[in-house]
N, C-alpha and C positions, 0 to 999 in steps of 0.2 A: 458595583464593580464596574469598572472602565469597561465601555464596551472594545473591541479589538477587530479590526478588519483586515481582511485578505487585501493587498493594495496589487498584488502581480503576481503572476504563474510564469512558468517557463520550464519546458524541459526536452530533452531529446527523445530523437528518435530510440526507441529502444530497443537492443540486439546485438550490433558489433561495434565498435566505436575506432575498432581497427588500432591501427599505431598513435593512439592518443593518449600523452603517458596522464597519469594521476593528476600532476600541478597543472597541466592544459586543462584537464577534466573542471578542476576542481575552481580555476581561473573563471573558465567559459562559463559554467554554472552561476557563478556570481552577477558576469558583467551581462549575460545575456537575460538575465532575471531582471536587472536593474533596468536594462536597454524596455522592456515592455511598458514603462511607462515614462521611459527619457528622464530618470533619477540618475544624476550622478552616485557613483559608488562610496564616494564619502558620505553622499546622507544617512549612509546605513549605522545607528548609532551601537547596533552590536548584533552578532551572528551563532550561530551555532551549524556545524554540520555532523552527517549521522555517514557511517559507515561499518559493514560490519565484518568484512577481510581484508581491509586493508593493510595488516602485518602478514599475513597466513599466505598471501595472494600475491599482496603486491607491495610487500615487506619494505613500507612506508606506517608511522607514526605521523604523531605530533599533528595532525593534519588542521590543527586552529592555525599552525604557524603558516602553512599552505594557504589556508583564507587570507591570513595577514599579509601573503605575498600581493592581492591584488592590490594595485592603488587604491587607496582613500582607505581599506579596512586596517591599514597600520596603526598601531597603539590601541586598538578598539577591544572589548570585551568579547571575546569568542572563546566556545568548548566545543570541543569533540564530543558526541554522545555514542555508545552503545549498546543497543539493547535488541542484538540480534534482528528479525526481519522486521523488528520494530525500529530499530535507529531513525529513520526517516521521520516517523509521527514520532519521537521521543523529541527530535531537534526541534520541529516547529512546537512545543510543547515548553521546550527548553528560550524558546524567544519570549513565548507568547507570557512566562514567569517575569520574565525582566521588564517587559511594559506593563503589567500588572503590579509586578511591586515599586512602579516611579524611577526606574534605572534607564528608564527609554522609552522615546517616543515610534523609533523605528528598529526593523528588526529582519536579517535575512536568516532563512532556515537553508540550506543546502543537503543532498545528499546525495550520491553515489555507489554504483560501484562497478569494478572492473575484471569480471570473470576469464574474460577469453583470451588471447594472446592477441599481439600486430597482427596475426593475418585472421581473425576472428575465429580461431578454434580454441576447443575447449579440452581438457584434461579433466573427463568427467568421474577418474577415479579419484582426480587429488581432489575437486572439489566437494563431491562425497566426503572422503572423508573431513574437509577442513567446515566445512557448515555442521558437520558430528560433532565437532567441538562443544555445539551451542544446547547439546543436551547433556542429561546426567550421565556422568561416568559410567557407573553398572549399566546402562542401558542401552551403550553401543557394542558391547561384547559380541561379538556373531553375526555383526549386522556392516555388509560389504555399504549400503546407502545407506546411511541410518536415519536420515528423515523420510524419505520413502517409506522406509520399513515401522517408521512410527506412526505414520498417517494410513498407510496400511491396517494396519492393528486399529488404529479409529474409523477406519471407514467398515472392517469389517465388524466392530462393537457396534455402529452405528444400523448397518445395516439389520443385524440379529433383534438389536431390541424396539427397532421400529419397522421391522416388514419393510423395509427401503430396498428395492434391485439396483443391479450396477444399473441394466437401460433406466430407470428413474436419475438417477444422478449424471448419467450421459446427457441426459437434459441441458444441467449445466454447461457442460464443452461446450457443445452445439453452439446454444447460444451466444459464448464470448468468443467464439470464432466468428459468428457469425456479426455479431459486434464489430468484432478487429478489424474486418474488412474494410470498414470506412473510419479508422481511425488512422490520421497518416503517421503516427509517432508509431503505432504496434508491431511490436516483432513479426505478428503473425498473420499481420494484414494481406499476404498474398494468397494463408492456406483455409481452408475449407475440410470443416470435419462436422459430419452430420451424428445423430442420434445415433443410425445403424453404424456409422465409421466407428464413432467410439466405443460400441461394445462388439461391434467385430475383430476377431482375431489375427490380422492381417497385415501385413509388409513393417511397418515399425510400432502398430498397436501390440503389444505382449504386456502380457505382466510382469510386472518387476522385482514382484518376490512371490517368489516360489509358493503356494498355498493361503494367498492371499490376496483380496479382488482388486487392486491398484493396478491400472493400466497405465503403458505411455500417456494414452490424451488426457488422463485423470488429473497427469501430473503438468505443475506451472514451470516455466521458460529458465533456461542459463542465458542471463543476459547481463549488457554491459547496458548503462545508460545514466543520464545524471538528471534532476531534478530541483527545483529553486520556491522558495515562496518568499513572498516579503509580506509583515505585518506591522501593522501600526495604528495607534491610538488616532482620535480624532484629529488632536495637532498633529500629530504626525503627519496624515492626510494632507492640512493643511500645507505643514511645510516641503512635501512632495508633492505639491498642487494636482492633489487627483479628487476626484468628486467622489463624494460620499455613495451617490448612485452608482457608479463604475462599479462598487464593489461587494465583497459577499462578507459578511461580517462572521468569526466565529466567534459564537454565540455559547456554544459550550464546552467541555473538553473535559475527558475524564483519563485517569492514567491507573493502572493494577496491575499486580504481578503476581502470582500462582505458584506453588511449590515447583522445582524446576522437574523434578521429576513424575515422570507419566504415571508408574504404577502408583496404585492406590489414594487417589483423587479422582473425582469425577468427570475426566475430560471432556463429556458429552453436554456437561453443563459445566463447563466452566466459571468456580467462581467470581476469580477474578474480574474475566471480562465482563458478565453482568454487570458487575459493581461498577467499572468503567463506564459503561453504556448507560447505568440510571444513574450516575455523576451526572456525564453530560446532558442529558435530557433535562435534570433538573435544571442546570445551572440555564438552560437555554430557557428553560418555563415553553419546554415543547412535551408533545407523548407521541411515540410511535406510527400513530394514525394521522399526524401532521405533515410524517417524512414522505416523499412521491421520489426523491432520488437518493442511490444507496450507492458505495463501494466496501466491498467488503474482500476479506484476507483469503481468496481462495487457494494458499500455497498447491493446494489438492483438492478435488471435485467435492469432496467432503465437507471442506471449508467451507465451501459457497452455500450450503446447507446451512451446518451449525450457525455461518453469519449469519444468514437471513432471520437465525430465531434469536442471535445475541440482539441484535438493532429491534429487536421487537416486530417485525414484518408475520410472522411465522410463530407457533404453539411450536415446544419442544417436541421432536420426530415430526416435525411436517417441513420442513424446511425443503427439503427435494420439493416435495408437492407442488410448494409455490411456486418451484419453476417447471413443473410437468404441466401444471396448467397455465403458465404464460403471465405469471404475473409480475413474473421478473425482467420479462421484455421492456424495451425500451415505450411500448406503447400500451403497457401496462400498466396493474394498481400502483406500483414501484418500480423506478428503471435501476434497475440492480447491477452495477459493472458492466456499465455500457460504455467500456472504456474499451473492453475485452477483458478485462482481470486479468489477477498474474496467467491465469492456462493460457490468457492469447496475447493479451499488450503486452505480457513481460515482464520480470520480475528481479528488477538489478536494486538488489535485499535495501542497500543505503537509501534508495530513492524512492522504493517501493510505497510508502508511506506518504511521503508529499506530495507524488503523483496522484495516491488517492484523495485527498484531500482538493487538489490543485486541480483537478478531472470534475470534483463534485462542483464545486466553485464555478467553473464554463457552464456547468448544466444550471447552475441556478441564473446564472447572464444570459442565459440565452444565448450561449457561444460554443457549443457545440454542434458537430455536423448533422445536418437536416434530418442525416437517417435517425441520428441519435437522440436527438433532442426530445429530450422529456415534454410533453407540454404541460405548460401550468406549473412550471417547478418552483415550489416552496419553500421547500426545506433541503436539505439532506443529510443523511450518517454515512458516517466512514467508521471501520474498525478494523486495526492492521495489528499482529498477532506476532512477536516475537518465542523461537521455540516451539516445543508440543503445548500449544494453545499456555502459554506461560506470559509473558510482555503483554499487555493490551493495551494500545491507546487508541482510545475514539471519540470523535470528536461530531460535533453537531453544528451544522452552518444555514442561515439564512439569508435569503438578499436585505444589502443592505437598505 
């Protein structure tokens, strides 16, 4: 198989993006990804971007045609991808298929998205309900948040059949706050939420549905934010004159998708995403005990769990643990969403996914900040989870 390399990262700050309509958004993404390694926009020999409200939201389509609008991507090969909080890891998934099958040497991935209004507030009833969309019909009946109230129901299955407390999974927060802080792109880089913050009950910590242990800090970010990668084959590289060594090759990449609906499937073990996750391992000719840096889909405190045991870090029900005892710190067995994850860097669904990818990538170059920087980084997995653990795409990167 063609081996296939990260040649550039790029993405925003992530949080309010203020009066920056969609075609600005979706422009800036392009040329400012390109701009990281002084690539003209025409060498991009084709693209894809991921978005996942962009009609519901921000009652814009067509959005290949919006790439087409920057100079140089006219007449080029680009599709819109969606697949929910996966769109992001679908797009660059959606590239990395075209230089694999000889349709291209180069390739940009984009994604996006735009929650908030021009003065960066949010309508957190309409978008409740419009991210509801992304699950099964019978399953938002009742349900005012309906992804809340589904990751609810998994955090509390989760907690009953593994002896898991909410302070064990506070764990989590803690830490990707404590992450964000020195991440300058992170929404939540200014705030500070401890172990005791997160399971105390207090000023906007509450729970969010009535008889069930999800709290505010449990829960990941309404954000606005865009994100970029370029990939390219060897000549590719060449013809973009970047060095082989600049960059982080992905190495493997697995893709699966899950019955959409929650009941009566195993959510705790997801089949899918396993199957995703030993894709990519194999295809890399890596195993889990290789990986020392991790991003995984924490939509909800829950997540940062069950991820830690989809990547293989963690035994099924121990996943909390591995971050009770610190192995998910940055100076740990594994630096696990030392970006902040979506609870702190943010979580804007379209870009969600590149970010993770384009986060693990800095960590393998050794271009992450001092606090964060894994040492000795190797390897890394990423796996970004469209839906109630439904979409999975994960993907497996090495320095090149």
């Amino acid at each position: 198989m063609k081996k296939l390399y990260i040649a550039a990262y790029h993405q925003s700050k992530f949080g309010k993006l203020m009066g920056m309509t969609v075609p600005a958004i979706v422009r800036n993404a392009v040329e400012q990804t390109c701009r990281e390694i002084d690539a003209p926009v025409g060498e991009m020999d084709c693209g894809s971007i991921g978005a996942a409200c962009n009609f519901t939201l921000n009652e814009q389509g067509l959005l290949a045609g919006l790439m087409a609008q920057t100079p140089g991507l006219e007449t080029k090969p680009i599709e819109a991808v969606e697949n929910a909080c996966a769109s992001g890891g679908q797009a660059v998934l959606s590239v990395a298929h075209k230089l694999l099958a000889g349709l291209a040497d180069t390739g940009i991935a984009i994604g996006y998205e735009k929650m908030r209004d021009h003065e960066g507030k949010m309508d957190g009833k309409l978008i409740g309900k419009v991210l509801g969309y992304f699950s099964y019909p019978d399953e938002r009946e009742g349900k005012v948040f309906v992804f809340p109230h589904l990751f609810a129901e998994v955090m509390q299955d989760y907690m009953r059949e593994h002896g898991v407390t909410e302070r064990d999974l506070a764990h989590i927060t803690a830490q990707e706050y404590a992450n964000a802080k020195h991440n300058s792109c992170a929404q939540m880089q200014k705030a500070q939420v401890s172990v005791d913050d997160a399971v105390r009950l207090e000023g906007i910590n509450r729970y969010v549905v009535d008889g069930l242990p999800l709290k505010t800090y449990d829960c990941s970010q309404i954000s606005d934010g865009y994100a970029g990668l370029i990939l390219a084959t060897e000549e590719g590289l060449s013809r973009l004159g970047v060095r082989k060594q600049d960059c982080v090759q992905l190495a493997g990449f697995g893709q699966a998708v899950d019955p959409l609906k929650k009941e009566g499937r195993d959510v705790l073990r997801p089949k899918g995403a396993y199957r995703a996750m030993r894709r990519a391992y194999e295809m890399a000719g890596l195993l889990p005990v290789d990986v020392n840096v991790a991003e995984v889909h924490d939509c909800f405190s829950v997540m940062g769990a069950i991820g830690t045991e989809v990547i293989g870090k963690a035994q099924v029900g121990e996943g909390a643990k591995y971050w009770v005892d610190g192995k998910a710190a940055p100076d740990g067995e594994c630096g696990i969403n030392t970006s902040g994850g979506l609870i702190a860097k943010g979580h804007p669904v379209g870009a969600t996914g590149i970010a993770m990818i384009g986060w693990a990538a800095r960590q393998l170059l050794g271009k992450a900040p001092a606090e964060l920087q894994v040492d000795d980084a190797r390897a890394a997995a990423t796996f970004n989870i469209g839906g109630p653990l439904c979409a999975s795409v994960c993907t497996v990167l090495r320095a090149a």
